[in-house]
FIBATI-876731 format. One line per 10 residues: number of its first residue (from 1); for each residue x, y, z of C-alpha. Coordinates in nm, 3 decimals. Layout:
# residues N
NUM	X:Y:Z  ... $
***
This chain:
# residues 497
1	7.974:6.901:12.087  7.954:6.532:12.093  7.943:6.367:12.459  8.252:6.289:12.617  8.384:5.925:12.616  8.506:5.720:12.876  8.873:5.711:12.970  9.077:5.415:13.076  9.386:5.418:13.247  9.574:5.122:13.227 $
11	9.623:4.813:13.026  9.634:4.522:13.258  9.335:4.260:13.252  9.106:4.485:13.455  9.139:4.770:13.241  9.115:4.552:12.909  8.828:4.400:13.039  8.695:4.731:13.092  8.732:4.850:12.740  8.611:4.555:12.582 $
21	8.252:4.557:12.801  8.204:4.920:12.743  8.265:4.841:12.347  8.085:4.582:12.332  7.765:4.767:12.437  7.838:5.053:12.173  8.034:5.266:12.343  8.335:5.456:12.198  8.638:5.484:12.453  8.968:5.651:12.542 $
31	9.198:5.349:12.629  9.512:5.496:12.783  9.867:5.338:12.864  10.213:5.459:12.929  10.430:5.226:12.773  10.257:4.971:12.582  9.959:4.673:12.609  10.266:4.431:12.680  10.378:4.603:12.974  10.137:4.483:13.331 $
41	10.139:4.295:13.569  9.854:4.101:13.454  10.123:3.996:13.177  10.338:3.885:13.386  10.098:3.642:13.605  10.231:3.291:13.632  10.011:3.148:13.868  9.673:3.123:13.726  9.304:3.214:13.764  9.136:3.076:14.050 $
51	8.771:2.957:13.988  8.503:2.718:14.096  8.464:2.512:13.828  8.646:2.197:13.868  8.464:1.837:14.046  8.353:1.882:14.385  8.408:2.245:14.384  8.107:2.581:14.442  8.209:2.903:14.473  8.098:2.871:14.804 $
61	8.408:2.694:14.920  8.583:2.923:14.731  8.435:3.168:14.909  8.486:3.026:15.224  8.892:3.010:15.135  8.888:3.347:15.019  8.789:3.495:15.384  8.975:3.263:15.590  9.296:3.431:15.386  9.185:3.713:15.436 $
71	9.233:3.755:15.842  8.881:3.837:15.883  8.894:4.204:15.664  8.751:4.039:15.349  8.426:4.226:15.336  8.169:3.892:15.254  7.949:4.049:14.986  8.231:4.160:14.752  8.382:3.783:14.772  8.038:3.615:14.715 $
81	7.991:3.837:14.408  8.372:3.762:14.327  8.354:3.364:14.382  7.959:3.317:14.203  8.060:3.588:13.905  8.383:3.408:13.800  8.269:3.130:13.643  8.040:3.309:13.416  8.364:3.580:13.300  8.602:3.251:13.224 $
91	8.278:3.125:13.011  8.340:3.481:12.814  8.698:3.413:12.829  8.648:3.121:12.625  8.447:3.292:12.369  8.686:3.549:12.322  8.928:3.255:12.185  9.093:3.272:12.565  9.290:2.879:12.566  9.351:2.688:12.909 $
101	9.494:2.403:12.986  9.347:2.080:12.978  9.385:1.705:13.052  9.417:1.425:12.866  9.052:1.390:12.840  8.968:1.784:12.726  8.869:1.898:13.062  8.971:2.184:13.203  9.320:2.083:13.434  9.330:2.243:13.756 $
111	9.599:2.332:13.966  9.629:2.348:14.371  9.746:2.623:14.519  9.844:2.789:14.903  9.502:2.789:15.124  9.290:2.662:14.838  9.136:2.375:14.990  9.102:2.231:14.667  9.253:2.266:14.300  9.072:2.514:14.144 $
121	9.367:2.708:13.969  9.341:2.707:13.588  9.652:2.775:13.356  9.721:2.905:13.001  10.028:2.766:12.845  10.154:2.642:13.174  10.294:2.933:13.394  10.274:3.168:13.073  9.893:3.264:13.197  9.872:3.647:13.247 $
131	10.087:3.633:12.878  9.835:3.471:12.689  9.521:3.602:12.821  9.667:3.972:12.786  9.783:3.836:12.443  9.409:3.748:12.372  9.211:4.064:12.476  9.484:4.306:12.322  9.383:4.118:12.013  9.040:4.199:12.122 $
141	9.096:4.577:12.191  9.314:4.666:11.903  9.126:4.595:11.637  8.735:4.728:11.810  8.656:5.029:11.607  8.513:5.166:11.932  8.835:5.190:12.101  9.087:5.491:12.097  9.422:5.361:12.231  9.665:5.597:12.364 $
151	10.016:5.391:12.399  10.340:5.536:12.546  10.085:5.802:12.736  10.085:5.899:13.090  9.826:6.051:13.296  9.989:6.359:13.557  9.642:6.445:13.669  9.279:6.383:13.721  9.051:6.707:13.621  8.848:6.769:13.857 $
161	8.528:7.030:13.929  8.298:7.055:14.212  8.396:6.747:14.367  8.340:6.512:14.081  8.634:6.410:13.787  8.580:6.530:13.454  8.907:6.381:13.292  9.254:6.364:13.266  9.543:6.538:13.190  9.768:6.358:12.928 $
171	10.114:6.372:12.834  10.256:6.180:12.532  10.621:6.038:12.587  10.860:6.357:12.529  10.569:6.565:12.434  10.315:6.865:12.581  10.032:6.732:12.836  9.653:6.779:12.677  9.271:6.721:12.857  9.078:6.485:12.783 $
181	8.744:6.542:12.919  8.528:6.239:12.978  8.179:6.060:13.122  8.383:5.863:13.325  8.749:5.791:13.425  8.881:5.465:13.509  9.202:5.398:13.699  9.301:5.069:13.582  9.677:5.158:13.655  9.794:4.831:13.854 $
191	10.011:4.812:14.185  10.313:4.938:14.391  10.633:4.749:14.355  10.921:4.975:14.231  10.820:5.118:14.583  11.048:4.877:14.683  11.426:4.750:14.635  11.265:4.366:14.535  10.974:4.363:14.391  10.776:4.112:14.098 $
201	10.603:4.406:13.951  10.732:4.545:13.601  10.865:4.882:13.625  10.538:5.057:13.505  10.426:4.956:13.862  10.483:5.307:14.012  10.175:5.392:14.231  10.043:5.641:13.958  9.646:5.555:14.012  9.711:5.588:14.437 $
211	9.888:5.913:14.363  9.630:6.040:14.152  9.313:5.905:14.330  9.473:6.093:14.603  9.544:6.425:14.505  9.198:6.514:14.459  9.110:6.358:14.792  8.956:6.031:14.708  8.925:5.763:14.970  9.207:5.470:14.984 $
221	9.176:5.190:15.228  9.414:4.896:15.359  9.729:5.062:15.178  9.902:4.892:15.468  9.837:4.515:15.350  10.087:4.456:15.127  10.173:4.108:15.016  10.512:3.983:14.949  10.585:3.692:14.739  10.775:3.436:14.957 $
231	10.992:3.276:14.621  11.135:3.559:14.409  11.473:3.455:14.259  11.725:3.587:14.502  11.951:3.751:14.211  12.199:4.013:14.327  12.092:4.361:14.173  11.818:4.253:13.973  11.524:4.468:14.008  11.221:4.322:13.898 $
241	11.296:3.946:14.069  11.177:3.714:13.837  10.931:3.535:14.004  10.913:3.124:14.080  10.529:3.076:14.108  10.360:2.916:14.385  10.214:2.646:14.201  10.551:2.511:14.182  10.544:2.422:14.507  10.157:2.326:14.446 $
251	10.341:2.081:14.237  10.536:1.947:14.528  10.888:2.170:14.593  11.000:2.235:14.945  11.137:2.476:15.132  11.494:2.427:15.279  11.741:2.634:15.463  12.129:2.607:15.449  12.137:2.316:15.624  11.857:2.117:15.367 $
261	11.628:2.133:15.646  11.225:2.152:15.546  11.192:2.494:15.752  10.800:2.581:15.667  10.675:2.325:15.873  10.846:2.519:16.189  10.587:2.814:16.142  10.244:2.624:16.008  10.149:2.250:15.872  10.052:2.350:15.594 $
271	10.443:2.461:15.548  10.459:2.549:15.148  10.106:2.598:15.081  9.994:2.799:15.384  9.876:3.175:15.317  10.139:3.367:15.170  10.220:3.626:15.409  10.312:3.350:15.638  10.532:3.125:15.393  10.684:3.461:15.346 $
281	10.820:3.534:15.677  10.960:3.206:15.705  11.147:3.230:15.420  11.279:3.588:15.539  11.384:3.491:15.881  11.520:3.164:15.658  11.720:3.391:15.464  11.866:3.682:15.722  11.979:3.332:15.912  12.161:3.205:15.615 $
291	11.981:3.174:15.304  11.639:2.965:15.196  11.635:2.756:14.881  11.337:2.640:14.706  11.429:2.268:14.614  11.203:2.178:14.250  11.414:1.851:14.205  11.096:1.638:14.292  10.841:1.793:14.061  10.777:1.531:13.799 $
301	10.797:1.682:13.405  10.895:2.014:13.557  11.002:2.178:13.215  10.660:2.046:13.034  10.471:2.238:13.326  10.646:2.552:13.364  10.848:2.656:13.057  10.853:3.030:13.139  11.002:2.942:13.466  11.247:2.673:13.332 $
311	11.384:2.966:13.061  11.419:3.199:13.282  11.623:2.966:13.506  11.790:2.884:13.190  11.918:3.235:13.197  12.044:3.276:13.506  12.232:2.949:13.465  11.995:2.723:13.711  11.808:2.368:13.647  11.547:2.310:13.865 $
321	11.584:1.958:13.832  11.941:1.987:13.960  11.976:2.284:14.171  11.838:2.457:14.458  11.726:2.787:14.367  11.814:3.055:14.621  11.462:3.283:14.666  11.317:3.543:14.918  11.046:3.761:14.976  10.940:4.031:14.727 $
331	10.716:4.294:14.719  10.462:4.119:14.488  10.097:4.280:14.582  9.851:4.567:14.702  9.576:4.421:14.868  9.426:4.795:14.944  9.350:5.081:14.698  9.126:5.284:14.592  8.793:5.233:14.797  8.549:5.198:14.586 $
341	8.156:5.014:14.596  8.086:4.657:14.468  8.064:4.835:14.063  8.409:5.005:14.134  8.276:5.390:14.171  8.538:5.587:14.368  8.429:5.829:14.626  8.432:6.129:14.392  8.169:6.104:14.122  8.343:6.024:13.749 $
351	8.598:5.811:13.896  8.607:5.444:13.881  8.872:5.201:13.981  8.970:4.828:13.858  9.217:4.586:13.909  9.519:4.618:14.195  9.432:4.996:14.216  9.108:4.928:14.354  9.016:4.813:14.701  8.716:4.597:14.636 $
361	8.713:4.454:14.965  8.822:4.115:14.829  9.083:4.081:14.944  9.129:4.185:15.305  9.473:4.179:15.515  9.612:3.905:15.249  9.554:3.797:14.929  9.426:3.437:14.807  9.654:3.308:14.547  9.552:3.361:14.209 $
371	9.230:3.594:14.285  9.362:3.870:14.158  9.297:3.808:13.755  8.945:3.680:13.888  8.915:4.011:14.064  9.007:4.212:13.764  8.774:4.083:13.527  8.478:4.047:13.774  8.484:4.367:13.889  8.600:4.554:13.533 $
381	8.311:4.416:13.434  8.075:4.506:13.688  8.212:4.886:13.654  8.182:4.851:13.301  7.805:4.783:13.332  7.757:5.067:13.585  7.917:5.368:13.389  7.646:5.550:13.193  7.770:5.767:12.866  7.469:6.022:12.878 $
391	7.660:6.233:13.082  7.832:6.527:12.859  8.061:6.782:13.054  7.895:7.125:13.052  8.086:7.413:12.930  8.097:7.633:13.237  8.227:7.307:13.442  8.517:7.183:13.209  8.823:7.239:13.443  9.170:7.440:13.304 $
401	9.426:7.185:13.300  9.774:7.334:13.235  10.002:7.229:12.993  10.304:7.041:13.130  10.627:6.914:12.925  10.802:6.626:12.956  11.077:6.792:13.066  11.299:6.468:13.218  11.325:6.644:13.571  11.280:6.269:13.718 $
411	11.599:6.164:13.529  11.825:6.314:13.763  11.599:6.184:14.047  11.698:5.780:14.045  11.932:5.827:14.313  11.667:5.927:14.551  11.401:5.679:14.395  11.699:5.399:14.518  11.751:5.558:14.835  11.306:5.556:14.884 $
421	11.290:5.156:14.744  11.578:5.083:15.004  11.382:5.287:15.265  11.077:5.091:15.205  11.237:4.782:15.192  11.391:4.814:15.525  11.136:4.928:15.781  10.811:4.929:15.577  10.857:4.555:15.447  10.773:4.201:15.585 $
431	10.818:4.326:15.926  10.779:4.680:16.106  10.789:4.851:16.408  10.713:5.172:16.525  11.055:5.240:16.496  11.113:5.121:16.169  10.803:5.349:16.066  10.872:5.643:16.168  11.257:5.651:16.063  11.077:5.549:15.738 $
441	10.865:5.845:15.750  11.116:6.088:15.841  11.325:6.009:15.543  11.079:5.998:15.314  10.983:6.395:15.396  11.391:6.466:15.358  11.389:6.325:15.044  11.041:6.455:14.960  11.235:6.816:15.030  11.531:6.722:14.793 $
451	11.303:6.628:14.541  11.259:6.948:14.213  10.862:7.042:14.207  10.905:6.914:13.812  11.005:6.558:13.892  10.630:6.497:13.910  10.687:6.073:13.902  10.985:6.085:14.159  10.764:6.280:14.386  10.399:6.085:14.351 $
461	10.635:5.795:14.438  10.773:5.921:14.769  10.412:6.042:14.812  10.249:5.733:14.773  10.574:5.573:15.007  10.438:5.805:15.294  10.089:5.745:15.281  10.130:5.362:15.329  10.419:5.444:15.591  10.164:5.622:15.749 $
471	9.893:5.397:15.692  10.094:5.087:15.861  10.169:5.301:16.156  9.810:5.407:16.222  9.724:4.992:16.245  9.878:4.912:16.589  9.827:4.529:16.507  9.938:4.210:16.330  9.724:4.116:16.042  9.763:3.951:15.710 $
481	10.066:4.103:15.485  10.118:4.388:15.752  10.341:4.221:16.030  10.445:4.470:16.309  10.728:4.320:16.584  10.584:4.560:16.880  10.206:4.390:16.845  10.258:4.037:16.771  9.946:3.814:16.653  9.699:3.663:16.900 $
491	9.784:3.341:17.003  9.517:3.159:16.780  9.486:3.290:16.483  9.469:3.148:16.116  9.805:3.082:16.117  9.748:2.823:16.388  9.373:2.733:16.316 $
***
């Protein structure tokens, strides 16, 4: 029996990344995805990748930026290896055919973004750069003769024996569910949004790695911090909000209430550009008061630098060099996950996790802009140099894994997938309260009960829902993305440093 191969769940950058390391080394993988490599989050990145490579810059100060965003959780050996690791992946980048944006003079150009001290945000194709890098590795992956890729595939469980995973269960779109046994399974499977009513994320962001990871009780940490953007397009209806990236207002647009009043400065001075989970509140309280606009009509060449942006605004029948756009907050990040160690092993042997599934410690209570692509391909890669393939799966271990049907049970669930996103929205979103939490809790267990056994993705949803419900209540404080009204933030604190 030939050894088992590495699986990968997941398509985004981190899991890519993944793939291509292991491949490159000479080893045959399993790459896994349920819809297609088009479909991530990573794809849809506008922002950036934020790196220390422009004048003036070191990944120290990077560094030093990434754990002052953090509200002091940022654990300081995972953002060292983050901030001093990142150059070197953007070098590979490069090689791969990877193309950035540049100056006049062929230098890289980089951008400024919220609580960056400096600009150290670098673009491909102007706000089009999760498109083109995903564009570039899919390349990569799809032709490597070492890779096995699984499209319009999900995952319903990991196989497990003796405490340690041993594969996954998968089921083909409107097909029967089959093992795969592996050497090493990694959960590459992205974020959280269609948790919520607003969110960023694409609607393959469903929770699947959390739900999974947990089920055969692995370890997840900071589910609580969740970051919402503070400039989704406020679009009635429209679930995902297309996004209006903060380096537009890197680029100079303001904040302004009904009244055209600048109404970021109220809250910190670095208004627009403070950390996001700030800027985000503002804009909230902004909009429950009356509305908040984000007013572009200032940003020189505005189409030039951000044509995704300026045809999607097309769409909706905006020009940002006209009109105020009407945004507000929307679920746009998980800054917790999956625990894992600085070369993204889980805490049940054969399990790895990359990407926004993972909990690196990189992140802490709130996100820096734009080091999330950074994380995924530091970290991918530093998993992909731990995971050995001389491990084969004995016989007498290989786990039964039973043989489920795509039988469309959730299809008759998206009324109580609406009524959960709504739920979330409400008392488990910018702000809580213990009140807020536990009505959210309560009605996620009634729906939970309403909910057929076979509906397997309605129900890792609501389980996933409860968990950071829970989570959020255990944390009796303010910190970062998880705001509670009943235990408001010290008097000094970052938002005031």
């Amino acid at each position: 029996m030939s050894s088992p191969r590495p699986v990968i769940v997941g398509t985004g950058i981190a899991g890519l990344w993944t793939a291509w390391r292991l491949a490159s080394e000479g080893q045959s993988v399993v790459l896994v995805t349920k819809e297609t490599l088009a479909d991530s989050a990573s794809a849809w990145a506008q922002g950036g990748i934020a790196v220390a490579l422009g004048p003036g810059d070191s990944p120290s100060q990077h560094a030093a930026d990434t754990m002052a965003a953090s509200d002091g959780l940022a654990d300081p050996e995972a953002v060292r290896i983050l901030t001093s690791e990142g150059p070197d992946r953007i070098y590979e980048l490069l090689a791969l055919g990877a193309v950035f944006d540049r100056g006049p003079e062929g230098r890289l150009r980089f951008g400024l973004e919220a609580a960056h001290t400096r600009p150290r945000i670098i673009h491909a194709g102007g706000d089009r750069t999760g498109a083109a890098l995903i564009g570039c590795l899919a390349q990569v992956v799809r032709h490597h003769p070492l890779i096995e890729l699984l499209e319009h595939t999900e995952v319903t469980s990991l196989l497990a024996h003796e405490d340690s995973v041993l594969g996954v269960a998968a089921l083909p779109h409107g097909g029967v569910s089959r093992p795969i046994y592996s050497s090493a399974v990694v959960l590459a499977t992205g974020g959280v949004g269609q948790l919520y009513a607003v969110t960023t994320n694409p609607r393959v962001a469903t929770a699947d790695g959390w739900a999974l990871a947990h089920r055969v009780g692995v370890h997840l940490r900071d589910i609580e911090f969740l970051q919402f953007h503070p400039t989704a397009l406020k679009l009635p209806g429209v679930n995902p909000a297309p996004l209006i990236s903060e380096a537009v207002r890197g680029a100079g647009a303001i904040l302004v209430d009904r009244d055209g009043r600048r109404f970021a400065l109220d809250t910190d001075p670095r208004a627009e550009l403070a950390p996001r989970d700030v800027v985000a509140r503002a804009v909230a309280a902004a909009d429950a008061a009356g509305g908040a606009w984000l007013d572009a009509r200032a940003v020189t060449d505005f189409a030039d630098r951000f044509p995704g942006i300026t045809a999607m605004l097309a769409r909706h029948g905006l020009r940002p060099t006209i009109d105020l756009l009407p945004v507000a907050p929307a679920l746009h990040y998980a800054m917790g996950g999956i625990q894992t160690d600085l070369e993204g092993r889980a805490s049940l042997p054969g399990l790895w996790a990359v990407g926004e599934v993972a909990s690196t410690g990189v992140h802490g209570a709130n996100r820096l802009a734009s080091n999330s692509l950074l994380e995924g391909l530091v970290f991918a890669h530093r998993a992909g140099g731990s995971i050995s393939s001389a491990v084969e799966t004995p016989d007498a271990a290989t786990p039964e894994a039973a043989a489920e049907r795509d039988s469309g049970a959730d299809d008759s669930c998206g009324g109580i997938r609406q009524e959960m996103r709504e739920l979330m929205t409400a008392n488990v979103g910018v702000q809580r309260s213990e009140t807020s939490l536990l009505h959210a809790e309560r009605e996620l267990e009634r729906l939970t009960g309403t909910t057929p056994v076979t509906a397997w993705r309605t129900r890792n949803q609501l389980l996933v829902a409860r968990l950071i419900t829970q989570a959020a209540r255990r944390r009796r404080e303010s910190r970062g993305g998880h705001r509670r009204l009943d235990y408001p933030p010290p008097a000094f604190t970052r938002e005031s440093a």
